[in-house]
Structures are given as structure tokens and as C-alpha cells.
DOFI-843427 format. One record per residue (C-alpha): x, y, z; chain; residue in three letters; residue number from 1. Coordinates in Angstrom, 1 decimal, always signed. Each point is the difference from the previous one (the first is absolute). Layout:
SITE       x       y       z  unit  code  pos
SITE       X       Y       Z     A   ALA  NUM
...
END
This chain:
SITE       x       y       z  unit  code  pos
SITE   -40.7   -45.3    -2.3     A   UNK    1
SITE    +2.5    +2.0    -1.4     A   UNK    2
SITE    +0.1    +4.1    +0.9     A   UNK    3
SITE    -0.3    +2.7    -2.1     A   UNK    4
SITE    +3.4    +2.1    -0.5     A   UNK    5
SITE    -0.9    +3.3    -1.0     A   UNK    6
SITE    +2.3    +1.9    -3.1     A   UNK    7
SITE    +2.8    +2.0    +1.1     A   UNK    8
SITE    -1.1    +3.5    -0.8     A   UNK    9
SITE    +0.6    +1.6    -3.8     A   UNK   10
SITE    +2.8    +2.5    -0.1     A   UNK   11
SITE    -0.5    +3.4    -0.6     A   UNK   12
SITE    +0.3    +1.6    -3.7     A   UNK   13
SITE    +3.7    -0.1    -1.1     A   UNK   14
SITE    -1.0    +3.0    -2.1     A   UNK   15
SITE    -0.4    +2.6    +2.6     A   UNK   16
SITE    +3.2    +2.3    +0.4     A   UNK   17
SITE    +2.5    -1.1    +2.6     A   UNK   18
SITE    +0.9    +2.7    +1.9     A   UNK   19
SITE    +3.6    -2.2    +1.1     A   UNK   20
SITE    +1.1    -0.5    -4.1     A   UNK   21
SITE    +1.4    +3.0    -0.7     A   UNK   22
SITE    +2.2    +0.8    -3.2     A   UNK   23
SITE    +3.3    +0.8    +0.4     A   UNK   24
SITE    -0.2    +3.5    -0.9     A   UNK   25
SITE    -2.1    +1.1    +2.9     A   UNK   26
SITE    +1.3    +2.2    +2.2     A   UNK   27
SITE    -3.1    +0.2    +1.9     A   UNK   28
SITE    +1.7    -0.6    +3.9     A   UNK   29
SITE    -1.6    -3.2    +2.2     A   UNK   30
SITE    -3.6    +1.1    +1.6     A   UNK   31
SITE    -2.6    -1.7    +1.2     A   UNK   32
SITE    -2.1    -2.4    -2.0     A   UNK   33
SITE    -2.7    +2.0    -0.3     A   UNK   34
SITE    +1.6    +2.7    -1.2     A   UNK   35
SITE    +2.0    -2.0    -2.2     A   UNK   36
SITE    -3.0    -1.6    -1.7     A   UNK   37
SITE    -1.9    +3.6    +0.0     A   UNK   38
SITE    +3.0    +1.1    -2.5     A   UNK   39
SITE    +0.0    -3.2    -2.0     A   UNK   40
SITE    -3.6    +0.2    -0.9     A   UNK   41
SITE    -0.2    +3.3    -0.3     A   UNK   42
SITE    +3.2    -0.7    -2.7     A   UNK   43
SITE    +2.9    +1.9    +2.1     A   UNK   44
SITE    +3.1    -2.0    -0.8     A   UNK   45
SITE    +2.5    +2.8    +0.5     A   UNK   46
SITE    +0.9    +3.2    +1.9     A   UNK   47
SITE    -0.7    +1.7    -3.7     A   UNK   48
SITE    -3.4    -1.0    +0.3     A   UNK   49
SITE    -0.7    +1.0    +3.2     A   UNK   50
SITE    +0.7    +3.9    -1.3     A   UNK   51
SITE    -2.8    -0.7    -2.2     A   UNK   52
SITE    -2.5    +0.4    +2.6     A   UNK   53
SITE    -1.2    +2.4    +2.7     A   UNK   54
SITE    +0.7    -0.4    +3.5     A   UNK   55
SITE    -3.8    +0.3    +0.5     A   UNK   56
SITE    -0.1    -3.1    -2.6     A   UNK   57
SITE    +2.2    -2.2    +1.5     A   UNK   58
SITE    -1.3    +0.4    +3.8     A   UNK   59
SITE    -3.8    -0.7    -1.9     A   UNK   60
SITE    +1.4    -3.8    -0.7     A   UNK   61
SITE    -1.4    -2.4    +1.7     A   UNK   62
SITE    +2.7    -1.6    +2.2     A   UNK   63
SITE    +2.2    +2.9    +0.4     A   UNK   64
SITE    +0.9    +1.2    +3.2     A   UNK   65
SITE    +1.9    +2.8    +1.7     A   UNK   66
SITE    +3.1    -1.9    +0.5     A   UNK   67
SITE    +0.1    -0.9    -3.5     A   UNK   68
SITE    -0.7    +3.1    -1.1     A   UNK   69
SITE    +3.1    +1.6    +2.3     A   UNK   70
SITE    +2.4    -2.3    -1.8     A   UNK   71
SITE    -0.9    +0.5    -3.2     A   UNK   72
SITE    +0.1    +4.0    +0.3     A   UNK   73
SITE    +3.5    -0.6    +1.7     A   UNK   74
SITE    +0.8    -2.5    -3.2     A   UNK   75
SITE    -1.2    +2.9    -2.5     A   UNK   76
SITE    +1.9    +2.7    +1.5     A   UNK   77
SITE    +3.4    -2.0    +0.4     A   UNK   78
SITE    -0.1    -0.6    -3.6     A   UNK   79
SITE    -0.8    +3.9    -0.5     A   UNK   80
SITE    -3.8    -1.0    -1.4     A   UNK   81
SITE    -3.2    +1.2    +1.7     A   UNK   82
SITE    -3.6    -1.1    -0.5     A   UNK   83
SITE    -2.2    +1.4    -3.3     A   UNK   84
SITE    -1.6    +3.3    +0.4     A   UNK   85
SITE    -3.5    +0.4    -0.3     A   UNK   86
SITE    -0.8    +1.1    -3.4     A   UNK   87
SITE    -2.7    +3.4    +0.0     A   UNK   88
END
């Protein structure tokens, strides 16, 4: 009697965003995947886009941790950019 092979399991959804495909005119510096996928789906491609946002917004992503958090600042500063400003 022949055994039953069970089927390889499907692959995920090719149409989520991969956080490792970035375009070439990110200047977003290397972080953890986490963090990298919290910017991608929250549609940060670029330091520009980060000063779009609040601090307060971009700690509030799920995914985002201190460390990335500390390089990106650094990033923004370096390039003479800071976080948005809380609008009242």
C-alpha cells in the first residue's frame, strides 16, 4: 500500500510589502526587520518622509523599537531634518 505524501506548504502572499526590496532612492539606513517593515507599511520610503511624522507617531508603530528609533533621529539630524511637529 502506497503512503500518503502530504503537500509542501503554500507560500505566503507575494503581495505583502518586503521590507528587504527597497528602491534606490532610500536613504532610510539598515535596521532591523521589524522596523524596516513598520516603515514600509506604514509607506516611509525615505528620510523626507520620515519628517512627515511625529516622534510620538513613529514610536506608536507596531515594530518599532528604541534602537531603531535612535538611528533614525541620528539619520534625521545628520542630514539637518528633524521629525514633524505636532500641529495645535
Amino acid at each position: 500500500m502506497a503512503s500518503k505524501i502530504s503537500p509542501l506548504p503554500q507560500q505566503r502572499d507575494s503581495k505583502k510589502v518586503d521590507s528587504k526590496t527597497s528602491d534606490s532612492t532610500s536613504d532610510i539606513p539598515k535596521l532591523a526587520s521589524p522596523a524596516r517593515r513598520a516603515l514600509a507599511n506604514a509607506g516611509i520610503r525615505n528620510l523626507k518622509d520620515l519628517t512627515k511624522i511625529t516622534l510620538s507617531e513613529l514610536s506608536a508603530l507596531h515594530g518599532m523599537g528604541p534602537s531603531a528609533i535612535k538611528v533614525l533621529t541620528s539619520e534625521l539630524k545628520k542630514t539637518g531634518r528633524s521629525f514633524g511637529k505636532n500641529a495645535k
